[in-house]
C-alpha positions in Angstrom: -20.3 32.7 -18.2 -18.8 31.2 -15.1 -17.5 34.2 -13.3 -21.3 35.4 -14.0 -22.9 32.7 -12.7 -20.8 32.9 -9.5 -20.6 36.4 -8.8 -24.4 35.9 -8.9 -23.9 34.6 -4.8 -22.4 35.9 -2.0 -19.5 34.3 -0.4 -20.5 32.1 3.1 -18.3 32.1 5.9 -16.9 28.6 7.7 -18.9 30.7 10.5 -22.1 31.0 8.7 -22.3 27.5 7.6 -21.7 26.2 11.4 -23.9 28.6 12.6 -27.0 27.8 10.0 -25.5 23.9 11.3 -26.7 24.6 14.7 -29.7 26.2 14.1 -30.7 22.8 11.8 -29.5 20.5 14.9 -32.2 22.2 17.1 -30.4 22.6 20.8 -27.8 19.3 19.7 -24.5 19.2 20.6 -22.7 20.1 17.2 -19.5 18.9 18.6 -21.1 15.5 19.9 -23.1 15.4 17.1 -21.7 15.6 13.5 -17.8 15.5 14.6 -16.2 12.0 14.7 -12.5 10.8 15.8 -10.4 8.5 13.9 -8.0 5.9 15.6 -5.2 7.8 13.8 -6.6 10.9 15.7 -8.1 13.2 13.2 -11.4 14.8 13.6 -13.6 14.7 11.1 -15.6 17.8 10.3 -19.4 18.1 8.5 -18.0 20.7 6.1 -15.0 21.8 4.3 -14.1 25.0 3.1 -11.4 26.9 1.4 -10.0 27.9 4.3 -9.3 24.0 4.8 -7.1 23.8 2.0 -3.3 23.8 2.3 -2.0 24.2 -1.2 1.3 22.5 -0.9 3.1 21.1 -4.1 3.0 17.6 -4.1 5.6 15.9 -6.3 3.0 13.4 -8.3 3.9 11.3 -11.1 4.6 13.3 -14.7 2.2 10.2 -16.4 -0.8 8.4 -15.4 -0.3 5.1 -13.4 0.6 2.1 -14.7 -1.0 -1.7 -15.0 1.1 -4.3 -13.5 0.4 -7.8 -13.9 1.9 -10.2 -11.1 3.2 -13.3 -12.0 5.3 -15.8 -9.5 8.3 -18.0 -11.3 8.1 -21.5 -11.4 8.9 -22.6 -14.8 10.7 -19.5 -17.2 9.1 -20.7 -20.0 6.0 -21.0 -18.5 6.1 -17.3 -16.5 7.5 -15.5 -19.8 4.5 -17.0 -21.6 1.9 -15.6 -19.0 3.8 -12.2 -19.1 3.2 -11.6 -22.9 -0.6 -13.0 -22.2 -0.7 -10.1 -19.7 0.9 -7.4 -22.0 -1.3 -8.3 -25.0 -4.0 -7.6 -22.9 -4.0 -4.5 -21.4 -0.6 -5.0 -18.9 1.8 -2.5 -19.1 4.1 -3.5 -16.7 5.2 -7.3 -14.6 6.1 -7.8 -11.5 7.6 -11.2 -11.2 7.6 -13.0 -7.8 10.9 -15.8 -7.4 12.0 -17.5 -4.1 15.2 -18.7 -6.3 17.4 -17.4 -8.9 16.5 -17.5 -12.8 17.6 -17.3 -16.2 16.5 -14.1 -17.0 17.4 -14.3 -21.0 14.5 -17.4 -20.8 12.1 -15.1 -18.6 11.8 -11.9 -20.3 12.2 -13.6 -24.2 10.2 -11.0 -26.6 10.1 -8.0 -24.0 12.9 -7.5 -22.3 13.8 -3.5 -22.3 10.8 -2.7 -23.2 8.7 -3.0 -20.8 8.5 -1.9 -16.9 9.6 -4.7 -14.6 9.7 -5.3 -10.8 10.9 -8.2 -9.5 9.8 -9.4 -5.5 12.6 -11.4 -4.2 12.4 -13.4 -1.1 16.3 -14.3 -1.4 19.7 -12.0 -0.8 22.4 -13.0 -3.9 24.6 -10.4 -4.6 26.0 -12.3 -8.1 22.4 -13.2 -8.8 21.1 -9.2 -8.4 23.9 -7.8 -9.7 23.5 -9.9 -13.2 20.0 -9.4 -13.2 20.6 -5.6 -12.9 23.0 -5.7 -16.0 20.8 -7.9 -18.0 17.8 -5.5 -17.9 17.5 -1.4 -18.5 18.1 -0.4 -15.0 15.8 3.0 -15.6 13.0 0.6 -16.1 13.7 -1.8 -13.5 12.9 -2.5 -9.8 14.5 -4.6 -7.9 13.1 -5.2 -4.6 15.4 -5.7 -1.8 14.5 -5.1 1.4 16.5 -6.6 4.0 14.9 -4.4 7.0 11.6 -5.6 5.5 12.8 -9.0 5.4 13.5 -8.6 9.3 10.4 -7.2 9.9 8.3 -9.6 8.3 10.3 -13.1 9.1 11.5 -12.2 12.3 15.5 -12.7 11.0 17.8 -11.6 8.7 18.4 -13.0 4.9 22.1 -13.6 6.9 22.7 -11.3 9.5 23.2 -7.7 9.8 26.7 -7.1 8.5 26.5 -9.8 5.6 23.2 -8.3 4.9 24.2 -4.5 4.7 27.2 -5.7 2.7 25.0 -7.5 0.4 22.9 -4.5 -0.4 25.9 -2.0 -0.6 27.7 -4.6 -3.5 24.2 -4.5 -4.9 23.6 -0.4 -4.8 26.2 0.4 -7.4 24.4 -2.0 -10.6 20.6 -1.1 -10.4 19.1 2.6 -10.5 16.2 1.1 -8.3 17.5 -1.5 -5.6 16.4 -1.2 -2.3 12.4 -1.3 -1.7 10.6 -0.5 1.8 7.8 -2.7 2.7 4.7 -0.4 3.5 2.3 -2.6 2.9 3.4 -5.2 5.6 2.3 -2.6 8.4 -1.4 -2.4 6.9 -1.9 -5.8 6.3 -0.4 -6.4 9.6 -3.1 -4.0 11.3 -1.4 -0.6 11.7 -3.4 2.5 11.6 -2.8 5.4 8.8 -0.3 7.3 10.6 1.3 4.5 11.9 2.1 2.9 7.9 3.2 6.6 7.1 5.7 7.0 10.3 6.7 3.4 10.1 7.3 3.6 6.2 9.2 6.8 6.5 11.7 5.4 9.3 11.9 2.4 7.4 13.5 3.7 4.3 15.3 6.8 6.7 17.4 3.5 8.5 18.5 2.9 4.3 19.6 6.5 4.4 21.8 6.5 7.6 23.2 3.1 7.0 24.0 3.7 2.7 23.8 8.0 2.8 21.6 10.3 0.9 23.0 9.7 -2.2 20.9 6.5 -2.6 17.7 8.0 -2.2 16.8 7.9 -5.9 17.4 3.8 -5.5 14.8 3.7 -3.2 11.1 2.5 -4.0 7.9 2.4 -2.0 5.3 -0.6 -2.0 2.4 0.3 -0.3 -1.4 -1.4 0.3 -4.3 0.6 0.3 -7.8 -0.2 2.6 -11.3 0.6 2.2 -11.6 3.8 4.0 -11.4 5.5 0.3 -10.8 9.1 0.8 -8.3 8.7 3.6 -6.5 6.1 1.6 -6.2 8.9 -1.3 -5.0 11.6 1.3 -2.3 8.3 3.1 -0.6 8.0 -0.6 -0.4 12.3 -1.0 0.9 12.8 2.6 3.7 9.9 2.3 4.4 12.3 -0.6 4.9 15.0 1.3 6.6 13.5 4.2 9.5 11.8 2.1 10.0 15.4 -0.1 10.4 16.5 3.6 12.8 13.6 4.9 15.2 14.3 1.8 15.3 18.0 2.3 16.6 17.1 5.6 19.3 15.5 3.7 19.7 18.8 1.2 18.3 16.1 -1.7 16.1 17.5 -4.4 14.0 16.7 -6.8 13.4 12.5 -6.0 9.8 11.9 -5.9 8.8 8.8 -4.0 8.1 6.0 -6.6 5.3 4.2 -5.4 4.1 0.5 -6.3 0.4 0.1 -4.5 -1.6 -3.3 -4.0 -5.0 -3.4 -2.4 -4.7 -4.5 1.0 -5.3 -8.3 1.8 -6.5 -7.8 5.3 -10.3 -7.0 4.3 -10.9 -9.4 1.7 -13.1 -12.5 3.0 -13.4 -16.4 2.1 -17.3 -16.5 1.7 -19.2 -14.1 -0.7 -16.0 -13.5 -2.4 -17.6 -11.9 -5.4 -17.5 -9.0 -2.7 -13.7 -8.7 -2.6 -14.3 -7.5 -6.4 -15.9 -4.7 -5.3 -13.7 -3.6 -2.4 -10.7 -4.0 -5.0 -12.1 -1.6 -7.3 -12.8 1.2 -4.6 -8.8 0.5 -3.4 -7.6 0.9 -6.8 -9.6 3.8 -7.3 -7.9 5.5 -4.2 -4.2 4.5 -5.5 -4.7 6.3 -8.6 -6.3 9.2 -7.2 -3.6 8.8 -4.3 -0.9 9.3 -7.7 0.4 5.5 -7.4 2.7 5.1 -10.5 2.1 1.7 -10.4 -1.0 -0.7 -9.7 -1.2 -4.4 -9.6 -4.9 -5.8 -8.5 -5.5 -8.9 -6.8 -7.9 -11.3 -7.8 -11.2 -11.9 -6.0 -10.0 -15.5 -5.5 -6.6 -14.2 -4.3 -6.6 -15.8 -0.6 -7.8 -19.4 -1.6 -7.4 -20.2 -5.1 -3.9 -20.5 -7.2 -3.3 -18.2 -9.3 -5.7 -18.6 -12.3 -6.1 -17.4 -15.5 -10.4 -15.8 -15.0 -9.3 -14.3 -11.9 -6.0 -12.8 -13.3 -7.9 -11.3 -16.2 -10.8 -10.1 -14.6 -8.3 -8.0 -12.4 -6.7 -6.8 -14.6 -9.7 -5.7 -16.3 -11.1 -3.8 -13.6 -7.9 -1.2 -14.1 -8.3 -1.2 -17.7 -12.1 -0.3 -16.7 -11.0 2.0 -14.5 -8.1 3.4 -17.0 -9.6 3.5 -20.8 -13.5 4.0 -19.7 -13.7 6.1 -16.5 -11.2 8.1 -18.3 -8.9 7.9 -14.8 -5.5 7.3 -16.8 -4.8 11.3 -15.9 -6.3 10.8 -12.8 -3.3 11.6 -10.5 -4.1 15.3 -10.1 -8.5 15.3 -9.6 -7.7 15.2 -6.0 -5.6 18.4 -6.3 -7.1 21.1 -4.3 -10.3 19.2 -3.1 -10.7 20.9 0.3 -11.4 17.5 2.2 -8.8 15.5 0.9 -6.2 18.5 1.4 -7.4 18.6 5.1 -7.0 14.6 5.5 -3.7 14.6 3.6 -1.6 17.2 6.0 -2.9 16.0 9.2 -2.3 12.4 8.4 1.2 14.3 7.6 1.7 15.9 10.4 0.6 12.8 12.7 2.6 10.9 10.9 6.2 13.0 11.0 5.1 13.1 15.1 4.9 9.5 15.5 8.3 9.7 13.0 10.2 11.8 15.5 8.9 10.2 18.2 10.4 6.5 17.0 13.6 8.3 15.8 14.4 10.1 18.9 14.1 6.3 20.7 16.8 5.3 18.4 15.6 4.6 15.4 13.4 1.9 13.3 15.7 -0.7 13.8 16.1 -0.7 17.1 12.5 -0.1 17.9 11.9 -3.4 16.3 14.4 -5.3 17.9 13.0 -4.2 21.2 9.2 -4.9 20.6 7.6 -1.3 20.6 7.4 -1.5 16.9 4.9 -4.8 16.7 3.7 -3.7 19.9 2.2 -0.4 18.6 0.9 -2.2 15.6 -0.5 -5.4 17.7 -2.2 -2.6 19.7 -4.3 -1.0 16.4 -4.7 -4.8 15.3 -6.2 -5.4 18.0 -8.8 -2.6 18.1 -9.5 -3.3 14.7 -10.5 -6.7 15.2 -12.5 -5.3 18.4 -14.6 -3.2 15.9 -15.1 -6.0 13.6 -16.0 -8.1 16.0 -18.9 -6.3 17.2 -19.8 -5.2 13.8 -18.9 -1.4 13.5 -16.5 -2.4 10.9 -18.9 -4.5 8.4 -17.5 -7.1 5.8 -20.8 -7.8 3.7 -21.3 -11.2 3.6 -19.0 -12.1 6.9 -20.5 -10.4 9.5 -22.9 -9.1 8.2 -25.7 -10.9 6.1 -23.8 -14.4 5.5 -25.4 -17.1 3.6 -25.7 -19.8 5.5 -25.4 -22.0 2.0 -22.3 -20.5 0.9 -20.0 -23.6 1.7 -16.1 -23.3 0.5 -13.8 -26.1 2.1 -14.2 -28.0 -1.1 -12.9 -25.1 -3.2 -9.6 -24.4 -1.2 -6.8 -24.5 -3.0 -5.0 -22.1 -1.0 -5.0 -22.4 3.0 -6.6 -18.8 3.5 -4.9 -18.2 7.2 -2.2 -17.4 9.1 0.7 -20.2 8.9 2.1 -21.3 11.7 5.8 -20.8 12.1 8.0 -22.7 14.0 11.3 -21.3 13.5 13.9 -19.6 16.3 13.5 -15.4 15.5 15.9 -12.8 16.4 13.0 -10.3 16.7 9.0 -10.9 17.1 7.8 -11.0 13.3 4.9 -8.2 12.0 2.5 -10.8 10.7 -0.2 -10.2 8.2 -3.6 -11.4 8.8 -7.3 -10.7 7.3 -9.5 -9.3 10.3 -12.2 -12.3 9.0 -9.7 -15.4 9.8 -11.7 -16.4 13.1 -14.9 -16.4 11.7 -14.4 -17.9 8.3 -12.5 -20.9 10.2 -15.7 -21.2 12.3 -17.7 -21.7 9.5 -15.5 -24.4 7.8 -15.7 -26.2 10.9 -19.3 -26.0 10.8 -19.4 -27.1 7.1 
């Protein structure tokens, strides 16, 4: 009945369509017109066609994504405790944050091997990573380490260099899943799609050249997706792309990136923070149709309030919504073939592996952060960003855009929802994260 019903019309040209375009625009310019320019350079066309479409293999996940639940370590007791809570109820996977060292043994009491685990360490303890490594199932287990990340983000080593690098070499040989690269510091921080890919991509390239090829199945990917929901799909496919690419380069085979997503911090707003619920359920909807393998939501009351058990939940329900009764747990592969999203995905590709060559040929990732251009670049897109919200073309509903003058929040901080100072002596100039709505909300409280 299908093949009827389309044989029934006659094919239409990418020709036809722009010419019947121009006749319907009535003397306007259809260039001026209907064709826009994104900051990462890529025009954007009224129409797609087949003729868009690429058709390259893109190494997606064998399963649908998983639900990870984050928890930080205080208390073991009290951390293992909110772990089962989570995988009673719809978790399928922790990721535990610790600025210290733990029992283990006491943290993962009544799941441990069973279940999918990261753990987000701010500290470098080769005794402590290496025991943790043999205590759990090392297939199922992600370790993140990420001293280039750590640099990036603090402005100094764990130690310094060598100690560092000879840290994370002791540490390679006990854990299948090691060393993580930081992706989503560079969009929280302000950088533009192609400048998260390139960065991201030269980022885990320096683990390559400084530990060799051989520990590129070791390496895992954390990334944080925006609001601008279609490219964010096509960011997460291209990155694909452009590490199968990187590793071919190395004659490696067969190591699909592995790729933890968070919605990104940096649109998410003090007042009317119901909002951020909604702008966490489009992101999440773009890292699953991206082909995350793992998701872990943040709250709606993630910037100002500790973490809480109704915020927790209801994020963790918005996957399951997403999951069990959009019928998205398969979701990895809609996106396959879609003549729009395969256009977005190879030129954000191809901008991308430019900007990649382009920071490789000056040396490398490492020592375009120790010189500047790296935070430079991304200070620059920052910068126009905050430009655009500033005058409104990028709209946060309910913060710059149709506030309520009655919304009042400085009794309900919990959390100081801004950038920290630092003052601490920094080998490098630290990528800092910061929410494009910072100025204005502290405005406000001042006002209160």
């Amino acid at each position: 009945m299908s093949e009827f019903l389309f044989d029934e019309f006659d094919a239409v040209s990418p020709a036809a369509w722009k010419q019947k375009i121009q006749v319907d625009l009535k003397g306007a310019d259809y260039n001026k017109t209907l064709l826009w320019k994104t900051d990462e350079g890529i025009t954007v066309k009224p129409f797609y066609t087949k003729e868009d479409r690429k058709n390259t293999s893109i190494q997606l996940p064998k399963k649908g994504f998983n639900i990870c639940q984050s928890i930080f370590i205080g208390d073991e007791k009290i951390a293992n405790s909110l772990a089962l809570n989570a995988l009673q109820r719809g978790a399928n996977s922790i990721r535990f944050k610790a600025t210290t060292p733990f029992n283990p043994k006491k943290l993962l009491k009544g799941f441990a091997g069973k279940t999918l685990l990261y753990f987000q360490l701010t500290f470098l303890d080769v005794e402590f990573q290496t025991k943790l490594s043999e205590f759990c199932d090392s297939n199922n287990t992600f370790i993140e380490t990420d001293i280039i990340g750590n640099l990036a983000e603090t402005g100094n080593w764990f130690y310094n260099l060598k100690k560092d690098h000879l840290a994370v070499e002791e540490i390679v040989p006990s854990s299948n899943h090691c060393i993580s690269v930081s992706g989503d510091l560079y969009q929280n921080a302000g950088a533009n799609l192609t400048q998260q890919l390139a960065y991201t991509l030269a980022h885990a390239n320096e683990y390559l050249n400084s530990f060799g090829a051989e520990i590129a199945n070791k390496i895992h990917f954390k990334f944080a997706v925006g609001s601008n929901y279609f490219f964010e799909i096509a960011k997460l496919r291209a990155f694909r792309i452009l590490w199968a690419s990187l590793l071919k380069e190395y004659n490696v085979k067969n190591v699909p990136a592995h790729i933890f997503t968070q919605p990104s911090l940096r649109n998410k707003t003090l007042y009317d923070y119901n909002t951020n619920m909604l702008r966490t359920t489009s992101e999440c909807m773009s890292a699953i149709l991206g082909g995350s393998d793992t998701i872990s939501n943040v709250a709606y009351d993630h910037i100002y309030h500790k973490s809480n058990e109704f915020g927790e939940r209801i994020a963790r329900n918005q996957l399951l919504i997403l999951q069990q009764e959009s019928y998205f747990q398969e979701a990895h592969h809609f996106a396959d073939g879609a003549y729009y999203i395969d256009a977005l995905t190879h030129q954000l590709a191809h901008n991308a592996l430019t900007t990649f060559k382009q920071v490789e040929k000056s040396g490398g990732f490492l020592k375009q952060l120790k010189n500047g251009s790296i935070q430079k670049k991304i200070n620059e897109s920052a910068t126009r960003e905050q430009e655009r919200f500033d005058t409104k073309e990028i709209v946060l509903l309910g913060t710059n855009l149709q506030s309520n003058a009655a919304d009042k929040m400085k009794q309900n901080l919990e959390l100081y929802p801004f950038v920290k100072q630092r003052h601490i002596k920094t080998i490098i100039t630290p990528i800092v994260r910061k929410r494009i709505s910072e100025t204005i909300e502290k405005q406000r409280l001042d006002n209160e």
